[in-house]
C-alpha positions in Angstrom: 19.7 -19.9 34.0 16.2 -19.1 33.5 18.1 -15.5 31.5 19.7 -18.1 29.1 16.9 -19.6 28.7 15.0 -16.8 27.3 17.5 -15.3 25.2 18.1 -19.1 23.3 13.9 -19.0 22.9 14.3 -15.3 21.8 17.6 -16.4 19.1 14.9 -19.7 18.2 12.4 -17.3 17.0 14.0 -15.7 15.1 15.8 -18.2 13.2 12.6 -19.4 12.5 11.0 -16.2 11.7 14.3 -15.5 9.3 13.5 -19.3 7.7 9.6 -18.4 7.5 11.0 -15.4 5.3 13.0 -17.2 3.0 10.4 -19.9 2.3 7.4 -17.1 1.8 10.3 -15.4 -0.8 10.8 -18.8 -2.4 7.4 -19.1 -3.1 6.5 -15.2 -3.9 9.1 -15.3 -6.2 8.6 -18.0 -8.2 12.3 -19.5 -7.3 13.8 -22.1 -9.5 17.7 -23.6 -9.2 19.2 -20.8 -10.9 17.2 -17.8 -11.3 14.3 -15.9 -10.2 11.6 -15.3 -13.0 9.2 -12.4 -13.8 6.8 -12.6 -16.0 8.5 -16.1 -17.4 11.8 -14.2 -17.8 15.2 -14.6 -15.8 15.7 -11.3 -14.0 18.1 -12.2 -11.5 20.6 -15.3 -10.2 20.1 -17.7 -7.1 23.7 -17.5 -5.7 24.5 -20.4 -3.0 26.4 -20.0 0.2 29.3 -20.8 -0.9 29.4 -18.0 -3.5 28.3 -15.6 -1.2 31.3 -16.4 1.3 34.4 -16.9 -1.5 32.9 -13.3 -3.1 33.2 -11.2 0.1 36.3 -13.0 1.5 34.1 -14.4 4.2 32.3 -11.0 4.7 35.5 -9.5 5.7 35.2 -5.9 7.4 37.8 -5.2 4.9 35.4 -5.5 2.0 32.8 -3.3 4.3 31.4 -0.7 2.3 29.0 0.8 4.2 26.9 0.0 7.2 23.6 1.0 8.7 20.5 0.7 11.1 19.5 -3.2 10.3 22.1 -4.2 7.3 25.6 -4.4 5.9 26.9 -3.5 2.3 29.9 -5.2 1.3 32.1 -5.3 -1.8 32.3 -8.9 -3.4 34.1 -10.2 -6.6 31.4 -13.1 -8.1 34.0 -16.1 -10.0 33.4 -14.9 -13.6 35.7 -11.6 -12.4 32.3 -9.0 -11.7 32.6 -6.4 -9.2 29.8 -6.5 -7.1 27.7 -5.6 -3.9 26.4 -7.7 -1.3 23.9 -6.5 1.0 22.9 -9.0 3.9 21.1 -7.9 7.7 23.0 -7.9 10.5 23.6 -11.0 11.9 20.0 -11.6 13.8 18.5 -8.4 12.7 14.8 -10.2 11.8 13.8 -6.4 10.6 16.7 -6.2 8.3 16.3 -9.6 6.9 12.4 -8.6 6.0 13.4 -5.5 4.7 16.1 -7.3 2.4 13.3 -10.0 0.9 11.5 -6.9 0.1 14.3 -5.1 -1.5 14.5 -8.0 -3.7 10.7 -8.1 -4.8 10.9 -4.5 -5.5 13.9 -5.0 -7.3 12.6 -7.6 -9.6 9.8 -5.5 -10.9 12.0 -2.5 -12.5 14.5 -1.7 -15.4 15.9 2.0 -15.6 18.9 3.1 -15.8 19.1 5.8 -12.6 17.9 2.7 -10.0 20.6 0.5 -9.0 20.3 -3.4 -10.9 19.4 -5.8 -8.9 22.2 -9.1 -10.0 20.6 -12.0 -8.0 20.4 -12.7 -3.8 20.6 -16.2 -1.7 18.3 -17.2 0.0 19.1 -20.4 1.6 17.9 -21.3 5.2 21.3 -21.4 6.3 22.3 -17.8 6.0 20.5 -14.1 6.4 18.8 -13.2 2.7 21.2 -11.6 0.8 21.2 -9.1 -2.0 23.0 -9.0 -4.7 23.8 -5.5 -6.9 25.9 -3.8 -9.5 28.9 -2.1 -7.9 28.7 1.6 -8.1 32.3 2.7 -7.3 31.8 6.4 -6.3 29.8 6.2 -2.9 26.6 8.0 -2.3 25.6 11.8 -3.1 25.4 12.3 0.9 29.2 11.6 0.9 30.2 13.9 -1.6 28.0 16.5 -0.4 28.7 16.6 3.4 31.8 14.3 3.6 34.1 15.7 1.1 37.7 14.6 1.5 40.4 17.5 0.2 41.5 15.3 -2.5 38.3 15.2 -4.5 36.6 18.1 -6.1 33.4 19.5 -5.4 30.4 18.7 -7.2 29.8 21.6 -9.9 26.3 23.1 -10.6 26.2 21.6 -14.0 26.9 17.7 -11.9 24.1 18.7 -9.5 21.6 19.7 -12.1 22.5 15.9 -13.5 22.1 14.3 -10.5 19.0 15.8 -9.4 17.1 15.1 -13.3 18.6 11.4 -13.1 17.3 10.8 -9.5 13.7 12.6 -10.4 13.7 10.4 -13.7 14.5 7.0 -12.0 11.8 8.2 -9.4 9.1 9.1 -12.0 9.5 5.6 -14.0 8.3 4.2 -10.5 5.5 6.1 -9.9 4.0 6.1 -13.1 5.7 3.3 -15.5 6.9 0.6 -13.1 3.3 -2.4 -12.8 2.5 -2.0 -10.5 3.5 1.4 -9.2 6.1 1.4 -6.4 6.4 4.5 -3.6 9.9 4.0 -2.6 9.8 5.5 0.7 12.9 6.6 1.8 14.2 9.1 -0.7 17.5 10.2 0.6 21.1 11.5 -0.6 22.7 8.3 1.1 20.5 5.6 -1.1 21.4 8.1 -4.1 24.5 5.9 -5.7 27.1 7.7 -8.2 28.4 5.4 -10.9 32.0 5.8 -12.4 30.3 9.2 -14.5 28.9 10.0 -11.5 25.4 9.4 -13.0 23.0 8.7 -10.2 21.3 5.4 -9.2 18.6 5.3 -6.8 19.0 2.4 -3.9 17.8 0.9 -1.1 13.9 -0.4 -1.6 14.1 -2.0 1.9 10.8 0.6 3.1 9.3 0.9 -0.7 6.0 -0.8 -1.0 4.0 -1.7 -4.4 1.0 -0.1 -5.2 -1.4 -3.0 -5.7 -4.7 -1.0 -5.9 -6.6 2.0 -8.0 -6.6 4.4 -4.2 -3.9 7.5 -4.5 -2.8 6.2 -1.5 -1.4 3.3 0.9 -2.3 3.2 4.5 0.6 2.2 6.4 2.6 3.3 9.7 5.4 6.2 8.9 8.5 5.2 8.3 11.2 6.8 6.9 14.4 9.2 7.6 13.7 12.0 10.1 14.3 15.2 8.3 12.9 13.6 4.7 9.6 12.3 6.3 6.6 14.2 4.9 4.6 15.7 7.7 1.3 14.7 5.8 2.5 10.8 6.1 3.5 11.5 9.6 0.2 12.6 10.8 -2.2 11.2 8.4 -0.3 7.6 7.9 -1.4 8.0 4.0 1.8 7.2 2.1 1.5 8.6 -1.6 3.8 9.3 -4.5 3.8 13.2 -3.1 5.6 11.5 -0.2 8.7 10.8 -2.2 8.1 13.8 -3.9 8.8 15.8 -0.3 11.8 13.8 0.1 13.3 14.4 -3.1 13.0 18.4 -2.5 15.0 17.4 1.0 17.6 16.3 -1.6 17.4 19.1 -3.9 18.0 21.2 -1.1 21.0 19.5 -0.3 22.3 20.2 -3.6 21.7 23.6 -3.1 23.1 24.5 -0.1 25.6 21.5 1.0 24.0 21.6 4.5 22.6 18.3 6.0 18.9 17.9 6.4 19.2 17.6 10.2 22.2 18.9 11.9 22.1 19.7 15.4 25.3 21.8 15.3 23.3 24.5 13.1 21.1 27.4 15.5 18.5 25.6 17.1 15.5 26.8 15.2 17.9 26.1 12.1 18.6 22.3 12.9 16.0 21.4 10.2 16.6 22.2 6.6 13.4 22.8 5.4 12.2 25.3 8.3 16.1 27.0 7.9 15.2 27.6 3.9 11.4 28.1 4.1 12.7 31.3 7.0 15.1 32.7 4.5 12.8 32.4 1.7 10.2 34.2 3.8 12.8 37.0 4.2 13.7 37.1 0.4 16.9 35.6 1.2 17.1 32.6 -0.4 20.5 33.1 -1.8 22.0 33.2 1.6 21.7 29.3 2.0 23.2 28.3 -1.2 26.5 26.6 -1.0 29.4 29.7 -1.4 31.5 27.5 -4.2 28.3 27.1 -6.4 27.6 31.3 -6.1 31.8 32.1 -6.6 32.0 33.3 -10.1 28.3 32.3 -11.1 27.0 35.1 -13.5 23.5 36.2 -13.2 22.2 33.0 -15.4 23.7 30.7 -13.5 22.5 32.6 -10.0 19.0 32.5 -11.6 18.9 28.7 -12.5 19.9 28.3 -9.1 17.2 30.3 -7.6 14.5 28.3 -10.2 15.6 24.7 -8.9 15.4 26.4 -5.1 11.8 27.5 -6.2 11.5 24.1 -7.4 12.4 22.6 -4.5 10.1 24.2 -2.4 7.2 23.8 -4.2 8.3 19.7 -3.6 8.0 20.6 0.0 4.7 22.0 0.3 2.8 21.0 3.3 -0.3 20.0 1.2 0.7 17.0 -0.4 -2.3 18.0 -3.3 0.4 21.5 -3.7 3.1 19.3 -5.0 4.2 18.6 -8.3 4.7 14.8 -9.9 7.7 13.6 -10.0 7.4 13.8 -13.9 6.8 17.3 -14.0 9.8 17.8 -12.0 11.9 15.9 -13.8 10.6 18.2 -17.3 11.2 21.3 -14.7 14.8 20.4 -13.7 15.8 19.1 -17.8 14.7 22.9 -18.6 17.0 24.4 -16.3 19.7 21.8 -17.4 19.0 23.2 -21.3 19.4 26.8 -20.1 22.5 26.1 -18.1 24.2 24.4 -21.2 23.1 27.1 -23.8 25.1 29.2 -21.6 27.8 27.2 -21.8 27.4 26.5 -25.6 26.4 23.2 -25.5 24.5 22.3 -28.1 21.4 20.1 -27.5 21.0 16.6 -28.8 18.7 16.1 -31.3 
């Protein structure tokens, strides 16, 4: 009795933390009975409940997309005829419901085209915060890197090289255009989105934090993806735009060499990416790691655009944050290769 007790006190608590939530959005976000504003312009819809519920068939697990640690993605149909997603926390997660409301705020602040759009959430008392996105119909990169059915076809060099300039683009406008600056936090190949072109959108702000002050840096505990984590955050607990930065040259190597960032089925001292390429690097064997359907047929241009974004990459992962490039300069670095790739190819270059 006295168990049952506990757990309805624990399940009361967080129902009122999860309504706390939703009334500190309300008021953070300037909510009216339709939309939420920014800057005196309508960014985003208020659905209600019962849109929600008709749009995902009552959250069915048919209309799953995706799950993970605190949250649920599901595919939704809104009653003008949109495809849509709908992202809510798992029933009781209080976690995923904070990270959600921020996802939203973040959300609100930016307009590019490689960052996923941000259609509207609910946030009535009643129901987990939910988030409301564009559909993008092709998955994430980290499926189509590691989890690649027979029926689809590999991603070429020429798709990578797109991916990877989109992603560092979407990532630059953040650091340096978005007021205020936002450090997204958990720059990964599963929260990179490919669209119907397979043009890249960058998801999932539920760690990403706003940069409200003139310091390079945030002080906050480290949290991220283990294998993407910069090792300065880890020890020092000073998040920074670098931080993404190491994150994205986790992804670039991905690109490179189709291998996960942690895999425990690789050689024990080779279960981390970075430390597997940094050791063949170190023994002038770089080419080695790179995927075997990128090098088949690749002439000595193509082999040497490769080995430029794996230089590229590496200099992202520096251990010394100060080392690292922006993520504007790699973006420049990664649309040079892309321009010396497609003069190969005898593409000419848009004026």
């Amino acid at each position: 009795m006295t168990t049952m007790i506990m757990v309805y006190k624990r399940r009361e608590h967080n129902i009122q933390r999860e309504s706390k939530a939703n009334i500190s959005m309300r008021e953070d976000m300037k909510l009216n009975a339709n939309y939420i504003s920014n800057n005196g312009m309508a960014v985003a819809k208020i659905f209600n409940t019962r849109e929600i519920t008709k749009a995902t068939n009552n959250f069915s697990k048919h209309n799953l997309l995706g799950s993970g640690g605190f949250g649920e993605v599901f595919k939704a149909v809104l009653d003008d005829g949109r495809v849509t997603a709908v992202k809510r926390a798992k029933p009781g997660s209080t976690k995923g419901a904070a990270q959600i409301i921020n996802e939203v705020r973040i959300l609100c602040q930016v307009n590019h085209r490689s960052l996923v759009q941000l259609l509207g959430c609910c946030v009535e008392l009643d129901l987990q915060p939910i988030l409301v996105y564009e559909f993008v119909p092709n998955g994430t990169l980290f499926d189509h890197i590691h989890n690649r059915h027979a029926k689809t076809d590999p991603l070429s060099w020429r798709r990578r090289l797109a991916i990877a300039y989109q992603t560092a683009e979407g990532l630059a406008y953040l650091h340096t255009s978005a007021i205020p600056r936002i450090y997204h936090r958990d720059v990964k190949s599963s929260n990179i989105l490919l669209n119907e072109k397979f043009d890249a959108k960058v998801a999932d702000f539920g760690l990403s934090r706003l940069v409200v002050t003139e310091t390079s840096h945030i002080t906050t505990c480290a949290q991220g993806t283990l294998g993407y984590l910069d090792p300065e955050y880890y020890i020092n607990f000073q998040l920074t735009d670098k931080s993404d930065v190491y994150s994205f040259g986790v992804v670039l190597l991905e690109l490179l060499t189709s291998k996960k960032a942690i895999d425990f089925n690789r050689e024990e001292e080779d279960v981390n990416l970075v430390v597997y390429v940094k050791k063949l690097l170190r023994e002038e064997r770089l080419l080695e790691a790179i995927d075997s359907e990128l090098k088949e047929g690749a002439d000595q241009l193509v082999l040497e655009t490769i080995k430029a974004l794996g230089s590229l990459a590496v200099a992202c992962l520096d251990e010394r944050r100060q080392n690292r490039p922006s993520m504007k300069h790699v973006a420049e670095e990664i649309e040079y290769i892309i321009s010396i790739v497609d003069q190969n190819n005898g593409v000419v270059p848009l004026s």
